[in-house]
C-alpha positions as CSV (number, residue, x, y, z in Angstrom):
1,X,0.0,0.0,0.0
2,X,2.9,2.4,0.4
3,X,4.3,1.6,-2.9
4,X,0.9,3.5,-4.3
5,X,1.2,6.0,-1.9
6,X,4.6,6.9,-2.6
7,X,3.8,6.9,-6.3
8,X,1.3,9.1,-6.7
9,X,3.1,11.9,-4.3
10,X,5.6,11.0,-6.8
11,X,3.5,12.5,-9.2
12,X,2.5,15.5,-7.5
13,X,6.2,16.1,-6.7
14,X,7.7,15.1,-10.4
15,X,5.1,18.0,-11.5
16,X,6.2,20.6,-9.7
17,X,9.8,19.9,-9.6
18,X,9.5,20.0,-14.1
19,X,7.7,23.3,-13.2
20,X,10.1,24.8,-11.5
21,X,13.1,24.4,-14.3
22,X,11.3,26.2,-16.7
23,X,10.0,29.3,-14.6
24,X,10.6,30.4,-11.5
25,X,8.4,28.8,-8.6
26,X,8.1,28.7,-4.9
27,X,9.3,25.4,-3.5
28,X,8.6,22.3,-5.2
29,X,9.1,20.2,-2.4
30,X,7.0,22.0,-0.3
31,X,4.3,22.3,-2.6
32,X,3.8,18.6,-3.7
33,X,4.2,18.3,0.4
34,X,1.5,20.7,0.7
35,X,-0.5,18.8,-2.3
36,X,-0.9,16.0,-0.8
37,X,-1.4,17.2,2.8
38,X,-4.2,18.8,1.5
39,X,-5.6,15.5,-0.4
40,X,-5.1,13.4,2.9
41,X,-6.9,16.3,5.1
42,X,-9.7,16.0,2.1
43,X,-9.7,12.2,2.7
44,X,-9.9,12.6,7.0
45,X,-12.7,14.9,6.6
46,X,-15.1,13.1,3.6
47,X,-14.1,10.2,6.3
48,X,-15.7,12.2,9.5
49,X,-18.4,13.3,7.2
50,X,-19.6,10.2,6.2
51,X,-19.0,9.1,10.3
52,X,-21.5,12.0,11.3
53,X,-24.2,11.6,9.0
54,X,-24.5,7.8,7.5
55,X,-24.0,6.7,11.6
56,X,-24.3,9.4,14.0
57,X,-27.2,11.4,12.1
58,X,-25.6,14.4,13.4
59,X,-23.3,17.2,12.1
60,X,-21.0,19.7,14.3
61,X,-23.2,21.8,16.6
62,X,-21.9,25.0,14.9
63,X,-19.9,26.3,12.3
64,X,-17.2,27.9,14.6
65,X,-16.4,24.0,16.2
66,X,-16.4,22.7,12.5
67,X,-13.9,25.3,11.2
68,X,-11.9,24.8,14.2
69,X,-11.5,20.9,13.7
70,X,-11.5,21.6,9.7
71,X,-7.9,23.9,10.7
72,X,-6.8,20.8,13.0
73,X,-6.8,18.7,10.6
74,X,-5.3,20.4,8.1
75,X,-2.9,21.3,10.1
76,X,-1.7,17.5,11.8
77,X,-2.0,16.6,8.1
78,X,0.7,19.4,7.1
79,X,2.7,18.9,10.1
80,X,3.2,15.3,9.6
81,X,3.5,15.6,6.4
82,X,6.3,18.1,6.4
83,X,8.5,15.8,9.2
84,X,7.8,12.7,6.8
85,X,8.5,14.2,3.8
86,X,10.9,17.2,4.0
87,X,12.8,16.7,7.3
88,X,13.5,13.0,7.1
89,X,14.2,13.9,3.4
90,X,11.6,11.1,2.1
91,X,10.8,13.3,-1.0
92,X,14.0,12.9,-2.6
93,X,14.4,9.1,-1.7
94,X,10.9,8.6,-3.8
95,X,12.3,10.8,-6.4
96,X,15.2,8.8,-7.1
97,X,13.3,5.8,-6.7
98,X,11.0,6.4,-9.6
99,X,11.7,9.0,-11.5
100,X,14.2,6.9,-14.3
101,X,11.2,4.4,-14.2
102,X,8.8,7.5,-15.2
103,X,10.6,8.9,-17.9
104,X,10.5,5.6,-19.8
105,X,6.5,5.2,-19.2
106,X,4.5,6.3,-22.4
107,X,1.5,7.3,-20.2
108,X,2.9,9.1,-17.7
109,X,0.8,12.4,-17.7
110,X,-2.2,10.1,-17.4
111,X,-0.4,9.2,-13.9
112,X,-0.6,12.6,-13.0
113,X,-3.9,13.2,-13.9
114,X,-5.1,10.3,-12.0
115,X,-3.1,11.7,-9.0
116,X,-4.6,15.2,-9.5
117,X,-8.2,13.2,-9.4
118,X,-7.7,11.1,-6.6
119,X,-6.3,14.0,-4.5
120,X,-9.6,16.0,-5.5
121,X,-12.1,13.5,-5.2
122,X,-13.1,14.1,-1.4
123,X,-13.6,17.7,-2.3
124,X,-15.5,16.5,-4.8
125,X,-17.7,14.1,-2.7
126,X,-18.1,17.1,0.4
127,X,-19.5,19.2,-2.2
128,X,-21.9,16.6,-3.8
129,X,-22.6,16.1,0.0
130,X,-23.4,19.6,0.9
131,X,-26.1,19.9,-2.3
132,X,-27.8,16.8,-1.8
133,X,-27.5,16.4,1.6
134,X,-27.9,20.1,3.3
135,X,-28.1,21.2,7.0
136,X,-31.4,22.5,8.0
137,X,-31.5,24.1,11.0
């Protein structure tokens, strides 16, 4: 299961790192970090929105305590992400791992694409959520 996960922040990373040779960017590293940070909090919180309304029948008792846990996660998410990835140096170890393998794949912006859709599918979801499924108060 890591091998996938590893692969598609490859991806993300590979993108951003092409990016940045032909114009100037901010980090690379930091933003296929921040990518994918952002994917996984999207995950956590189609996960805890699922959780409160297919088995609790309940949703956060206000918007302030939402946005607050929202930010949390988020935040862990980033945090972690930032020890795994750019402190332990993890980023460059999956670069060199796959990156001669990429180059020789014909379809390899289809790997990105499908990267870019499975890091946007919980957004995707919450939002299909919030207009079928809205809060009445």
């Amino acid at each position: 299961p890591m091998k996938y996960l590893d692969y598609l922040y490859f991806n993300i990373y590979h993108h951003f790192h092409k990016v940045s040779q032909y114009r100037p960017t901010f980090n690379p590293r930091l933003q296929a970090m921040y990518l994918f940070s952002m994917g996984l909090g999207g995950w956590l919180l189609l996960l805890e929105a699922l959780y409160l309304h297919l088995l609790r029948h309940a949703w956060f008792s206000s918007p302030a305590q939402s946005t607050v846990f929202t930010t949390s996660v988020y935040l862990l998410s980033a945090v972690l992400f930032n020890h795994i990835f750019i402190q332990q140096d993890r980023d460059l170890k999956i670069f060199e791992k796959y990156e001669k393998k990429f180059n020789q794949h014909p379809r390899r912006s289809l790997h990105l694409i499908l990267s870019v859709i499975f890091l946007s599918t919980p957004y995707l979801v919450l939002f299909i959520n919030v207009l079928f499924f809205p809060r009445h108060r």
